[in-house]
ROBAGU-98324 format. One record per atom (N, C-alpha, C): residue number from 1; residue in one letter; atom name; z, x, y. Coordinates in nm, 2 decimals, always signed. Atoms other than C-alpha are relative to their C-alpha. Layout:
BEGIN
[NUM "a" "CA" [Z X Y]],
...
REM end
This chain:
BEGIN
[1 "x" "N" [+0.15 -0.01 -0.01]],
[1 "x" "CA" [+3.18 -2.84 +7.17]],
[1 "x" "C" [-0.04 +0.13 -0.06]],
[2 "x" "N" [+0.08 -0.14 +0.00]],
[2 "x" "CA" [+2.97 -2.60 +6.99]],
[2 "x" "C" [-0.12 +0.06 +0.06]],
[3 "x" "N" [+0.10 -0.08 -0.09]],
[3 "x" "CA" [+2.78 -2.32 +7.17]],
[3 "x" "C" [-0.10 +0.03 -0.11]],
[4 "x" "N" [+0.08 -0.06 +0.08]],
[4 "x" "CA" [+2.45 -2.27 +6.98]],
[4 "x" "C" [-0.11 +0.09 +0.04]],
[5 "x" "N" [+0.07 -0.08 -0.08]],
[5 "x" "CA" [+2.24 -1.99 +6.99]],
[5 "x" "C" [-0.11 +0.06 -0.16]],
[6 "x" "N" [+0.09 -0.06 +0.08]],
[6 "x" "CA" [+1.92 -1.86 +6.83]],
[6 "x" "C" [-0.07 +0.10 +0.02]],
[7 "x" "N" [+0.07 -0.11 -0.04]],
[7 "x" "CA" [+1.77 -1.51 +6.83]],
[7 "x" "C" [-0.13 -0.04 -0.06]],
[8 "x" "N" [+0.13 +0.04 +0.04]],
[8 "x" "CA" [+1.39 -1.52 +6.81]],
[8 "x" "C" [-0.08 +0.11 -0.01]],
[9 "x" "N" [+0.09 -0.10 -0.04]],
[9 "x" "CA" [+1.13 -1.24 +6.71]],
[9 "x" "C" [-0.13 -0.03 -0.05]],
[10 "x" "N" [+0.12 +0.06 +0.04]],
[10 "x" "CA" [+0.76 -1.24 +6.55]],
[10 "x" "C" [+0.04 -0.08 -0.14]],
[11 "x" "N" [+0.03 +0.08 +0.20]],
[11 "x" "CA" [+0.84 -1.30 +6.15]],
[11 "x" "C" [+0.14 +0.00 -0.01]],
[12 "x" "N" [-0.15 +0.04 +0.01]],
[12 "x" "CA" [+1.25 -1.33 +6.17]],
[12 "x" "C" [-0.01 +0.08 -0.14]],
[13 "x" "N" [-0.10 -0.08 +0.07]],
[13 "x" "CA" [+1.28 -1.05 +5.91]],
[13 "x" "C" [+0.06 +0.11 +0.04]],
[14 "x" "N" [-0.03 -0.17 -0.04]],
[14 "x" "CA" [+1.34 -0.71 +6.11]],
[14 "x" "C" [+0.11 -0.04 +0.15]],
[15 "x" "N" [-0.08 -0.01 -0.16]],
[15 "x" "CA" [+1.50 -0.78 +6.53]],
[15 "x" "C" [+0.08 -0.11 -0.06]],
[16 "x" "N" [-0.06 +0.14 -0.03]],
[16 "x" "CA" [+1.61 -1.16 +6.48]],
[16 "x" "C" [+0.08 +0.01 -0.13]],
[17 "x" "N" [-0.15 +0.05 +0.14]],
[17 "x" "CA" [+1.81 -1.16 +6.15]],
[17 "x" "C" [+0.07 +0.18 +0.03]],
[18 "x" "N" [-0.08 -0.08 +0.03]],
[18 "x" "CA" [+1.95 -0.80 +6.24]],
[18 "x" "C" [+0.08 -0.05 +0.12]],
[19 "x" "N" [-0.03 +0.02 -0.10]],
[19 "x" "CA" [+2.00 -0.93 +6.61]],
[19 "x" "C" [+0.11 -0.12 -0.04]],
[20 "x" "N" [-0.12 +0.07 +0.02]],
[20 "x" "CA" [+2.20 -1.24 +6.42]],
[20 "x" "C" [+0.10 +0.03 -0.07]],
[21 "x" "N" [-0.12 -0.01 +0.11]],
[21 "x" "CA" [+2.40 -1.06 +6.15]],
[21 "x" "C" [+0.13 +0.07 +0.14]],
[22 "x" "N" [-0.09 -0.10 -0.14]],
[22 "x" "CA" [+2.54 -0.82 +6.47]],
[22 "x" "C" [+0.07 -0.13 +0.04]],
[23 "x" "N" [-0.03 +0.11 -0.10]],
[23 "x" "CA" [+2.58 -1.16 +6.71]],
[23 "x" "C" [+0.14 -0.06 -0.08]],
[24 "x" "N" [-0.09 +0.08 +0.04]],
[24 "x" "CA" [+2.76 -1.33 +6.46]],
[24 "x" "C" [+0.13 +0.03 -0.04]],
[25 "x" "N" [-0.11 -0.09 +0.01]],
[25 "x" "CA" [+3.01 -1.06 +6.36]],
[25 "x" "C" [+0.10 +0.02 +0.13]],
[26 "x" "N" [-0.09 +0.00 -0.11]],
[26 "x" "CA" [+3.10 -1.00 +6.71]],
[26 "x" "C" [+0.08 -0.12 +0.04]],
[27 "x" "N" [-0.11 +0.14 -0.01]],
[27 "x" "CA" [+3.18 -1.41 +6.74]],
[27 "x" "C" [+0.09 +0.00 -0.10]],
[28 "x" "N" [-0.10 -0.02 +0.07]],
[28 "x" "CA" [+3.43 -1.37 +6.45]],
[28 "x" "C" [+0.08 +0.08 +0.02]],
[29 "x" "N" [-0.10 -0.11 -0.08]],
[29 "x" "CA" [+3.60 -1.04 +6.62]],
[29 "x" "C" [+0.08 -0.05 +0.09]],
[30 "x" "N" [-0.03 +0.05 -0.15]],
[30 "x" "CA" [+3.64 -1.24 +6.92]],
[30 "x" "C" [+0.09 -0.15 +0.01]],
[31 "x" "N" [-0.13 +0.17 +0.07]],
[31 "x" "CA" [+3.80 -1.57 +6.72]],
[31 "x" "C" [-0.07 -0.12 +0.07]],
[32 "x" "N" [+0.11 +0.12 -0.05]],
[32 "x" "CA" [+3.46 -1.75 +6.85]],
[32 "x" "C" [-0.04 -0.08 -0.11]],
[33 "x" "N" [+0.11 +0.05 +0.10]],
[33 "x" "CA" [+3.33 -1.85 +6.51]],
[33 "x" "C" [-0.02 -0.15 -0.07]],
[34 "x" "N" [+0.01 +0.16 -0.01]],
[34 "x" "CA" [+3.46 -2.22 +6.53]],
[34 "x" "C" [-0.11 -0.05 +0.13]],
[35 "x" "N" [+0.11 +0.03 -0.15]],
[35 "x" "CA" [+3.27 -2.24 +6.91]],
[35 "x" "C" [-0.11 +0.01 +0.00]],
[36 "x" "N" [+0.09 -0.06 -0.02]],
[36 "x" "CA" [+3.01 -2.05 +6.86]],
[36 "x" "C" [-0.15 -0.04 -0.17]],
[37 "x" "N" [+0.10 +0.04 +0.12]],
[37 "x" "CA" [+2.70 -2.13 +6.58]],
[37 "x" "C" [-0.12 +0.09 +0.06]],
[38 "x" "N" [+0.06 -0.12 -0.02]],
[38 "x" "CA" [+2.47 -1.84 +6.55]],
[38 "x" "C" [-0.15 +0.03 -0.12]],
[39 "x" "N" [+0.10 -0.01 +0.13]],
[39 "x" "CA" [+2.12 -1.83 +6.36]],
[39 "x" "C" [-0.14 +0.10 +0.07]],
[40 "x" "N" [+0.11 -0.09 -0.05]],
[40 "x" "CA" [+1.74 -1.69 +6.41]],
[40 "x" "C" [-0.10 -0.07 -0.08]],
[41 "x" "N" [+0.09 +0.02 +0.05]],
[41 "x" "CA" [+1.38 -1.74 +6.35]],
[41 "x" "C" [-0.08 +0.07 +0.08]],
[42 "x" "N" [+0.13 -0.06 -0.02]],
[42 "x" "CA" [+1.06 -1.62 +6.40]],
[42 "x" "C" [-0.15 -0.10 +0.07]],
[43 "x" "N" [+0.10 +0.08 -0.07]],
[43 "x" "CA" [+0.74 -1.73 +6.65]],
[43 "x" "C" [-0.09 -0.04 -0.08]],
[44 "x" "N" [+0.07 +0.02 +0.03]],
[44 "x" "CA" [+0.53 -1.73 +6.41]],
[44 "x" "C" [+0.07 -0.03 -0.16]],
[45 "x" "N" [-0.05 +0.01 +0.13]],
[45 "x" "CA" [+0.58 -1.86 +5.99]],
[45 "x" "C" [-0.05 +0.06 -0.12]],
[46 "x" "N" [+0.08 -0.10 +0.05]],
[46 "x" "CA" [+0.42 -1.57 +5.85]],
[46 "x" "C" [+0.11 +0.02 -0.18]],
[47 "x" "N" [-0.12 -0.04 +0.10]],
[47 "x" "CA" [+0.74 -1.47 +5.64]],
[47 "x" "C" [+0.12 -0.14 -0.08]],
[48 "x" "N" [-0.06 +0.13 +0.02]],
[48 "x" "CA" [+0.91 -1.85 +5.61]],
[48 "x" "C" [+0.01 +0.03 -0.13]],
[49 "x" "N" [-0.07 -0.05 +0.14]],
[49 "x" "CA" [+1.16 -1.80 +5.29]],
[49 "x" "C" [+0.03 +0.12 -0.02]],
[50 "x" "N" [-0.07 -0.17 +0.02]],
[50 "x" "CA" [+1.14 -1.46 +5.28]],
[50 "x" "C" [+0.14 +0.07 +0.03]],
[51 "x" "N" [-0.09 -0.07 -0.05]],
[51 "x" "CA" [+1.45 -1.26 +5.28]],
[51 "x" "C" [-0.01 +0.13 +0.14]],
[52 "x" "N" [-0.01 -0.11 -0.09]],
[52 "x" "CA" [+1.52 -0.98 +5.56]],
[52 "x" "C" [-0.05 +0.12 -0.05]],
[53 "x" "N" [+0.10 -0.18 +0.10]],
[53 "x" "CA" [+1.29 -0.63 +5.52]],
[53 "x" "C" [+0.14 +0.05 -0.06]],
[54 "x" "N" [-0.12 -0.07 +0.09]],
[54 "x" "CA" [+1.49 -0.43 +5.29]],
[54 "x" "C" [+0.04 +0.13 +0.11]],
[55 "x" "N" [-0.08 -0.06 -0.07]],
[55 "x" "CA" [+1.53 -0.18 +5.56]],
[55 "x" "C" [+0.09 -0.03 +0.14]],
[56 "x" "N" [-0.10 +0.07 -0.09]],
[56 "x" "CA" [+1.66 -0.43 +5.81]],
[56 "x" "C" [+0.16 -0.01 -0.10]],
[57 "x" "N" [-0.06 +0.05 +0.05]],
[57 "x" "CA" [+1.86 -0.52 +5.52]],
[57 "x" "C" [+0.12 +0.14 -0.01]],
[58 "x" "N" [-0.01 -0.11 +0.04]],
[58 "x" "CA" [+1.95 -0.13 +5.43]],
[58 "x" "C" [+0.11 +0.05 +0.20]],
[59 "x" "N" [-0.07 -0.07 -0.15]],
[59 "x" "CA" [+2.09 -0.04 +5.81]],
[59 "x" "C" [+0.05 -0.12 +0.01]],
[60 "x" "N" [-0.07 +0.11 +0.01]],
[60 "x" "CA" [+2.30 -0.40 +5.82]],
[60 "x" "C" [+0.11 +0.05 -0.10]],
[61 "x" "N" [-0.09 +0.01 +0.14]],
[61 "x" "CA" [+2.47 -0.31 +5.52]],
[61 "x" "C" [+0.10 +0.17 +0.02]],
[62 "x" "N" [-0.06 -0.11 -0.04]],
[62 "x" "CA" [+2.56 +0.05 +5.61]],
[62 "x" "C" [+0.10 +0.01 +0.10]],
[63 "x" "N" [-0.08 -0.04 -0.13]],
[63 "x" "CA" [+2.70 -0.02 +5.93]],
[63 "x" "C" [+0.08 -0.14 -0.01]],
[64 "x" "N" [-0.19 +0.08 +0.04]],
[64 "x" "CA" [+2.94 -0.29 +5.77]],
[64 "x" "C" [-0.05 -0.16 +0.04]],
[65 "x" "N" [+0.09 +0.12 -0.05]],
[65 "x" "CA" [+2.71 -0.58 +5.87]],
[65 "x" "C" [-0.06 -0.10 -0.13]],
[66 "x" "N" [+0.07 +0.05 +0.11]],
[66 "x" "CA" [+2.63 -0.87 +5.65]],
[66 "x" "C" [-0.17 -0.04 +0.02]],
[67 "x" "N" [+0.13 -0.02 +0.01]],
[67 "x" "CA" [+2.26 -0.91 +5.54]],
[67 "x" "C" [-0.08 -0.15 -0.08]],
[68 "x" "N" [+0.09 +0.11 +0.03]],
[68 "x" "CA" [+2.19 -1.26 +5.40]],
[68 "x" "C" [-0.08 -0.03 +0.08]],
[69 "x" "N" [+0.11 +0.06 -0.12]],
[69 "x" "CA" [+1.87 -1.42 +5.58]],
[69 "x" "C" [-0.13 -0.05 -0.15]],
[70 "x" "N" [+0.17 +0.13 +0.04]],
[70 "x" "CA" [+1.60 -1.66 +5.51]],
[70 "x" "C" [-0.12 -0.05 +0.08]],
[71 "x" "N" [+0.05 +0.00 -0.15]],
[71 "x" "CA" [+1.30 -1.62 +5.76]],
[71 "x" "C" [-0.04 -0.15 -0.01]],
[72 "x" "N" [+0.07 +0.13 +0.01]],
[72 "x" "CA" [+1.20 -1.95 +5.92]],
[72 "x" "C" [-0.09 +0.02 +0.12]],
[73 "x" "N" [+0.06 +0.06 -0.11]],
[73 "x" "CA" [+0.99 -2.10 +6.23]],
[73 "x" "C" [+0.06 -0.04 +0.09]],
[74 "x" "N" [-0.08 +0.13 -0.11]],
[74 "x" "CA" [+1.10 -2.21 +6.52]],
[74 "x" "C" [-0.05 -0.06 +0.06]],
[75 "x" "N" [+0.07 +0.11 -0.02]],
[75 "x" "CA" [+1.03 -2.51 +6.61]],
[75 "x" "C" [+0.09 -0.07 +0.18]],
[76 "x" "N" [+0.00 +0.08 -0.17]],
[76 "x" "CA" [+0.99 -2.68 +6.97]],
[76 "x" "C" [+0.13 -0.09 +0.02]],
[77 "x" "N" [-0.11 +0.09 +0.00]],
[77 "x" "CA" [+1.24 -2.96 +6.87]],
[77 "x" "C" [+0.14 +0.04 +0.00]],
[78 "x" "N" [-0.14 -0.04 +0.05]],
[78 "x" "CA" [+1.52 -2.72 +6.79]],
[78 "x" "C" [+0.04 +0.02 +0.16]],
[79 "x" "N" [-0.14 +0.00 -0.15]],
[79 "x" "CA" [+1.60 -2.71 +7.21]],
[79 "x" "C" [+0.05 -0.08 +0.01]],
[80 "x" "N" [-0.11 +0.11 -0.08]],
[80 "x" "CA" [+1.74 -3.00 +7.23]],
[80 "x" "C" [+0.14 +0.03 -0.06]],
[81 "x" "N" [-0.17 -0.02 +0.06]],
[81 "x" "CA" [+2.04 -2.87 +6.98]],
[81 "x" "C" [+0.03 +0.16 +0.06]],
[82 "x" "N" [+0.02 -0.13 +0.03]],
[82 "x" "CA" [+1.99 -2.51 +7.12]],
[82 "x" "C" [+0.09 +0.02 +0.16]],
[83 "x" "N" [-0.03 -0.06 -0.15]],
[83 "x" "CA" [+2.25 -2.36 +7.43]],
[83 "x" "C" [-0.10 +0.12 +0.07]],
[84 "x" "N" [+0.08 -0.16 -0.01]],
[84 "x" "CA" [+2.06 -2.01 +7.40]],
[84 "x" "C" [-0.10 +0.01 -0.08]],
[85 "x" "N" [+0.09 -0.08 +0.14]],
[85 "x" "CA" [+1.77 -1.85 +7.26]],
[85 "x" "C" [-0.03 +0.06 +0.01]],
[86 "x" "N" [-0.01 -0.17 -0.02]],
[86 "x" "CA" [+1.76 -1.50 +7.30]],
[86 "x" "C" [-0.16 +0.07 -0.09]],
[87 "x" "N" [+0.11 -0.07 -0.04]],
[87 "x" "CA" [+1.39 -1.34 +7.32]],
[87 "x" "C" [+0.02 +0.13 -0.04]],
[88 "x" "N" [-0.04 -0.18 +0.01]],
[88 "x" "CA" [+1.39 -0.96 +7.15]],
[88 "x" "C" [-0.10 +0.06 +0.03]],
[89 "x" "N" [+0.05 -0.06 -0.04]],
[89 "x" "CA" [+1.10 -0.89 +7.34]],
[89 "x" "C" [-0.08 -0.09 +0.11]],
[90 "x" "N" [+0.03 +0.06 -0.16]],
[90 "x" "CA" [+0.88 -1.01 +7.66]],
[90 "x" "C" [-0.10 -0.10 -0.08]],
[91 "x" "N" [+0.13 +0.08 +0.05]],
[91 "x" "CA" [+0.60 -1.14 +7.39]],
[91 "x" "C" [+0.07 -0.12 -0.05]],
[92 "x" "N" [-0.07 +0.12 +0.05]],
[92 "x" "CA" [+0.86 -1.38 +7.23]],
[92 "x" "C" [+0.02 -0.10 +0.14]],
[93 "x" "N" [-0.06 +0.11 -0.13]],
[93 "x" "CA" [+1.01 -1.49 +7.59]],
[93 "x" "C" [-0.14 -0.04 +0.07]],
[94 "x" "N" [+0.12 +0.12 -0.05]],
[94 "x" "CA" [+0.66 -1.64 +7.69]],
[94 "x" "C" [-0.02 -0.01 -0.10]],
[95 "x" "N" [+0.01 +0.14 +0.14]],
[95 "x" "CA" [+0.62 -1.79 +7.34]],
[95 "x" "C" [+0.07 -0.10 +0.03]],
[96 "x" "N" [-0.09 +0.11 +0.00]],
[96 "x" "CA" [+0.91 -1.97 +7.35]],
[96 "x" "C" [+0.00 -0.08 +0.14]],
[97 "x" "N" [-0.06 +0.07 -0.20]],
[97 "x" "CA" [+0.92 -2.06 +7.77]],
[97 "x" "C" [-0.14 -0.12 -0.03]],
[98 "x" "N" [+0.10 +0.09 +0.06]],
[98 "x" "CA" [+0.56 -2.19 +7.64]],
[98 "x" "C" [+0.00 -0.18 -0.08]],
[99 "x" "N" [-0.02 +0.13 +0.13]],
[99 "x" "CA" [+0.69 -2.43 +7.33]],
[99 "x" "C" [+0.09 -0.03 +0.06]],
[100 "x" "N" [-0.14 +0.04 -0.06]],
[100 "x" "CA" [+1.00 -2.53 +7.53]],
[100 "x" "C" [-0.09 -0.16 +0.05]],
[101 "x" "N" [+0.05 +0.08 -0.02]],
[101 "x" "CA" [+0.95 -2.89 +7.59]],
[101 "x" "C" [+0.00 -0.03 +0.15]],
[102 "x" "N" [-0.04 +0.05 -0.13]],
[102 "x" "CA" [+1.08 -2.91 +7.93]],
[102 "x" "C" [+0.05 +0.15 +0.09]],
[103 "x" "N" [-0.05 -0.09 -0.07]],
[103 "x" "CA" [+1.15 -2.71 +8.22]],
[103 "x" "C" [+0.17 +0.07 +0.01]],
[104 "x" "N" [-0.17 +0.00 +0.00]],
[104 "x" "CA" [+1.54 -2.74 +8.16]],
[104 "x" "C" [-0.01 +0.14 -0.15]],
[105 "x" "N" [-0.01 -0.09 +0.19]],
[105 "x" "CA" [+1.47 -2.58 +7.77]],
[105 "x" "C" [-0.07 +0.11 +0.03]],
[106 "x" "N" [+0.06 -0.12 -0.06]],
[106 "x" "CA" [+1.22 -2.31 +7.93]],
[106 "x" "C" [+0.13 +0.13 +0.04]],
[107 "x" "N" [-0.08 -0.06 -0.06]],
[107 "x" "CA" [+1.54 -2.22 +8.11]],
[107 "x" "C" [+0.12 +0.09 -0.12]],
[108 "x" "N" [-0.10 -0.06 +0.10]],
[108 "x" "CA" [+1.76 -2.12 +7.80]],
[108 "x" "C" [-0.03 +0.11 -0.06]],
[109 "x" "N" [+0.07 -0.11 +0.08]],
[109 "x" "CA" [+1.53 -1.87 +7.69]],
[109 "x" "C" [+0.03 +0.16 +0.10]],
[110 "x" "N" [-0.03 -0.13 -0.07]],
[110 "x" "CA" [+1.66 -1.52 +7.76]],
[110 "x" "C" [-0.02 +0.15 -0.09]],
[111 "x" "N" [+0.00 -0.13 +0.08]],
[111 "x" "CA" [+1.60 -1.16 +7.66]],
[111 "x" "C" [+0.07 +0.10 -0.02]],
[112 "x" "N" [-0.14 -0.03 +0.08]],
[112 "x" "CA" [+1.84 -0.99 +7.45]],
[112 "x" "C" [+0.04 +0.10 +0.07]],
[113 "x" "N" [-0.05 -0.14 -0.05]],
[113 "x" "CA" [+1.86 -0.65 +7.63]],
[113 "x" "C" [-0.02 -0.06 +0.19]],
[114 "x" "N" [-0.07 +0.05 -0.13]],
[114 "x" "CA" [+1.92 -0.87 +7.97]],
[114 "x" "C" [+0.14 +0.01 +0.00]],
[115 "x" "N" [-0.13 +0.01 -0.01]],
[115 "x" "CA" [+2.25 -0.85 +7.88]],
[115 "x" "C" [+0.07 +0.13 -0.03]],
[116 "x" "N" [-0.04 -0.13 -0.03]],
[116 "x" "CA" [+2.31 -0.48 +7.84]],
[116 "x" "C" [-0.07 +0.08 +0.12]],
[117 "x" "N" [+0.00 -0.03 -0.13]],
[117 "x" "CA" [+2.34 -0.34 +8.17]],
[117 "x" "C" [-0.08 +0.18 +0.01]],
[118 "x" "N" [+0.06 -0.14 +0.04]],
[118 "x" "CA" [+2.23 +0.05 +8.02]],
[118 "x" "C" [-0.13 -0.05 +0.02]],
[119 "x" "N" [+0.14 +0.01 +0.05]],
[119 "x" "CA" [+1.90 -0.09 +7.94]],
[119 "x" "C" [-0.07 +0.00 +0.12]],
[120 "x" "N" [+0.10 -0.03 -0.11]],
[120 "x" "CA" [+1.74 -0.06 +8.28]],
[120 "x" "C" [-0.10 -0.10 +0.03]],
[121 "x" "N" [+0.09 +0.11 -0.01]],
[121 "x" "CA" [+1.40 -0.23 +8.31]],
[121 "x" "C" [-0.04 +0.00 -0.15]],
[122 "x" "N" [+0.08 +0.05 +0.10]],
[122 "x" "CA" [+1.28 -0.21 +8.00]],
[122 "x" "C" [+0.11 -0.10 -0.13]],
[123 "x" "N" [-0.10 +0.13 +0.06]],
[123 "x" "CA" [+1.44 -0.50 +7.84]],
[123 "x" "C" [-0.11 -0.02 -0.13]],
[124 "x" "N" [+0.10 +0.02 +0.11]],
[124 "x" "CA" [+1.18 -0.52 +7.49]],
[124 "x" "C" [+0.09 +0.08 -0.12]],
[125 "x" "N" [-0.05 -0.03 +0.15]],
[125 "x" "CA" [+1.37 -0.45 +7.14]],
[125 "x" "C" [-0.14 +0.06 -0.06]],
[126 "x" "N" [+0.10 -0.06 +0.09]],
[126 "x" "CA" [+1.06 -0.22 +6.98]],
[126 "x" "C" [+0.00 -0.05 -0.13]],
[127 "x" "N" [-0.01 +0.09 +0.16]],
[127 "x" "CA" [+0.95 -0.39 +6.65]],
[127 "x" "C" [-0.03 +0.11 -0.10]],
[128 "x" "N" [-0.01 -0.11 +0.11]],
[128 "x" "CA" [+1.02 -0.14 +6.40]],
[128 "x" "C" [-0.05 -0.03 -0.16]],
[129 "x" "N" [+0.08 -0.03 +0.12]],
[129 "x" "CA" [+0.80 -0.26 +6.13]],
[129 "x" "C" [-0.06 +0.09 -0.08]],
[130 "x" "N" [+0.14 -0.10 +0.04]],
[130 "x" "CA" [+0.51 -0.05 +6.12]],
[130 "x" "C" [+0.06 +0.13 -0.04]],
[131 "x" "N" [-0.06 -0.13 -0.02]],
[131 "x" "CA" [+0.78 +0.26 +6.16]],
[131 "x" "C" [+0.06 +0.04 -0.14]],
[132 "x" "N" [-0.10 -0.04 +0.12]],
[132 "x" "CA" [+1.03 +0.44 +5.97]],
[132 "x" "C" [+0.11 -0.06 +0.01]],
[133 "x" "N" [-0.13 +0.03 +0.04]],
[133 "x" "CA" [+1.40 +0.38 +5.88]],
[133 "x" "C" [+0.04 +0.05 +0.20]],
[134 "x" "N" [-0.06 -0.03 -0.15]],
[134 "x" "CA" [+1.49 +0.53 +6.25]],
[134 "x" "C" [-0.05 -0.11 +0.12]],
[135 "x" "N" [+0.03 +0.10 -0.08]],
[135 "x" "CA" [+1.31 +0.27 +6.42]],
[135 "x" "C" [+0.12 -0.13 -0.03]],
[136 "x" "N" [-0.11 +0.09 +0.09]],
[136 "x" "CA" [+1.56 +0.01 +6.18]],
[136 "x" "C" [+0.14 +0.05 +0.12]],
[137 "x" "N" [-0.12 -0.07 -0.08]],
[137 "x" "CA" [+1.85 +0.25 +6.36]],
[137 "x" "C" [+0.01 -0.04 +0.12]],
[138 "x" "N" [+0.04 -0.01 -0.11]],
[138 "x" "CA" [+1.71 +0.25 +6.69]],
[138 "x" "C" [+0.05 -0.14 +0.03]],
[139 "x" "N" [+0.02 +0.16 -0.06]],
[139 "x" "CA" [+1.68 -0.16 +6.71]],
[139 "x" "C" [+0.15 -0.05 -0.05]],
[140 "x" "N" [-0.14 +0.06 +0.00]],
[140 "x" "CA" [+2.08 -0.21 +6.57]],
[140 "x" "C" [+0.03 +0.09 +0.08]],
[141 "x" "N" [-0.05 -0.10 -0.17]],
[141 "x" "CA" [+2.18 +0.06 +6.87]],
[141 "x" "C" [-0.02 -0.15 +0.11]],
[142 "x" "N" [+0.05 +0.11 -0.11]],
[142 "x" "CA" [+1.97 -0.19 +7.09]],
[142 "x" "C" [+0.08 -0.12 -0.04]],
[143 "x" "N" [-0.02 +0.15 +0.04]],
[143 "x" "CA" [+2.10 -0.52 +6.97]],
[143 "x" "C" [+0.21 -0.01 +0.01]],
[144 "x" "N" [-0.14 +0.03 +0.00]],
[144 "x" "CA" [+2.49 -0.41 +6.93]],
[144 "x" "C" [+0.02 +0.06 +0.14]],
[145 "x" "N" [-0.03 +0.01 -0.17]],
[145 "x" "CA" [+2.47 -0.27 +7.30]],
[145 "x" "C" [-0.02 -0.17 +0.06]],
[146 "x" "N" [+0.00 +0.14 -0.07]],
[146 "x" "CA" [+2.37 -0.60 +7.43]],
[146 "x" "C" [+0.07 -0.05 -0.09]],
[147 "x" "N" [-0.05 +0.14 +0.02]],
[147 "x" "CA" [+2.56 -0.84 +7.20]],
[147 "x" "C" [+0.15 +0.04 +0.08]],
[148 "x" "N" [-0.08 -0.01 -0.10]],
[148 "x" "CA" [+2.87 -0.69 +7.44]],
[148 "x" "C" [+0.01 -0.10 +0.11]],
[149 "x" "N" [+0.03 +0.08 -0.07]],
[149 "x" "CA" [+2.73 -0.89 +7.74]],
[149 "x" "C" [-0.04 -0.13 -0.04]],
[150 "x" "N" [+0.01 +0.12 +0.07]],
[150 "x" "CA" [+2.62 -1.14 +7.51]],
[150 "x" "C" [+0.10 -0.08 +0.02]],
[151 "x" "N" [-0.12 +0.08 +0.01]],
[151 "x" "CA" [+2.92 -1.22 +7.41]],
[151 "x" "C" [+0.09 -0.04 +0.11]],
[152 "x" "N" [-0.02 +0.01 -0.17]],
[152 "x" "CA" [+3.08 -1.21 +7.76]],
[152 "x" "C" [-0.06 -0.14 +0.08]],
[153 "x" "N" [+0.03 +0.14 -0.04]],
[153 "x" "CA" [+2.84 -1.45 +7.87]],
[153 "x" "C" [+0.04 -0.14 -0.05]],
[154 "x" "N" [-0.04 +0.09 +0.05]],
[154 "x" "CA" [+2.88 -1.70 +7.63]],
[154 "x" "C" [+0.17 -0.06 -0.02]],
[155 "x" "N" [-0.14 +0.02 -0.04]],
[155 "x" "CA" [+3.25 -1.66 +7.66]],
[155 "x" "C" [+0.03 -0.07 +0.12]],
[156 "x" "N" [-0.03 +0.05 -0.11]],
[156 "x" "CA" [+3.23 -1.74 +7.99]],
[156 "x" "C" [-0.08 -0.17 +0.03]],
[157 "x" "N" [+0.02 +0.17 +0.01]],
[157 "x" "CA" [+3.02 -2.06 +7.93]],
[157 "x" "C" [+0.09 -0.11 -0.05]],
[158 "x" "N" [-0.09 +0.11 +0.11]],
[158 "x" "CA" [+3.23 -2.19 +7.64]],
[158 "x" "C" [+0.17 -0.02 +0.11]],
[159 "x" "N" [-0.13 +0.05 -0.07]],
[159 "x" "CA" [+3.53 -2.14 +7.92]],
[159 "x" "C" [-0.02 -0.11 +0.12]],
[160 "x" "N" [+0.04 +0.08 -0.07]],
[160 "x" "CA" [+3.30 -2.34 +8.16]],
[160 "x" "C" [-0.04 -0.12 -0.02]],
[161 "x" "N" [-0.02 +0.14 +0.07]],
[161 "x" "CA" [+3.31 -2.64 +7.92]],
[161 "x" "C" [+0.09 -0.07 +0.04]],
[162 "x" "N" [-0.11 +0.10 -0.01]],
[162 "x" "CA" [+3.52 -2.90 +7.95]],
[162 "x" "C" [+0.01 -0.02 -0.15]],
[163 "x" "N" [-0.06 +0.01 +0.12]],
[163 "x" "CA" [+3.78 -2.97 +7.67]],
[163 "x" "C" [-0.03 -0.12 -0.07]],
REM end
């Protein structure tokens, strides 16, 4: 069975495609990457097609991370194929608990820095558009602390499968 998971931010070029290149690296470290299916989009379809900003792209690439991406939408229908969908801020996790068709798919929706235990209360990935290059830095800090716990969890689902 595969575990599917989708990170979600406003326009899926800056948190959500850096939050998947990290995600997905760590399921191949971990010898998840047959289990595990790992993608991203954006609440809104502002950027749909677009590649990843160049300084999402630019701090991905430095820190040994691959950087293909293609922003899209996410769409309501994708819970029904969806285990997870990981929220990079509090405005996404009521978007999505919103478009969730059901109380069950409401439930899948979680926020990324819930799973790093450092992070305290403030659980919100800062959107480092408007910023400079250190905001870019700042938000792969944030994203590869939590995909730790990430991973963890999902490990521990995929062992709570049946064969």
């Amino acid at each position: 069975m595969t575990y599917r998971v989708c990170f979600v931010c406003t326009g899926n070029i800056c948190r959500s495609p850096m939050a998947e290149s990290v995600f997905r690296a760590r399921v191949a470290e971990a010898g998840l990457d047959g289990e595990v299916e790992v993608d991203s989009a954006g609440t809104g379809g502002w950027h749909e097609g677009d590649p990843a900003d160049p300084r999402t792209v630019a701090v991905l690439e430095e820190h040994g991370y691959d950087s293909g991406h293609s922003a899209r939408q996410f769409q309501a229908s994708w819970f029904s194929r969806l285990d997870l969908v990981i929220a990079l801020d509090a405005g996404h996790l009521k978007a999505l608990r919103r478009l969730a068709p059901t109380g069950h798919d409401a439930e899948k929706v979680r926020l990324l820095r819930s799973y790093d235990p450092a992070a305290g209360d403030d659980l919100d990935v800062p959107d480092p558009y408007y910023g400079g290059m250190d905001g870019f830095e700042e938000c792969l800090e944030m994203v590869e602390a939590a995909s730790t716990g990430l991973l963890a969890a999902v490990r521990e689902r995929l062992e709570g499968h049946p064969a």
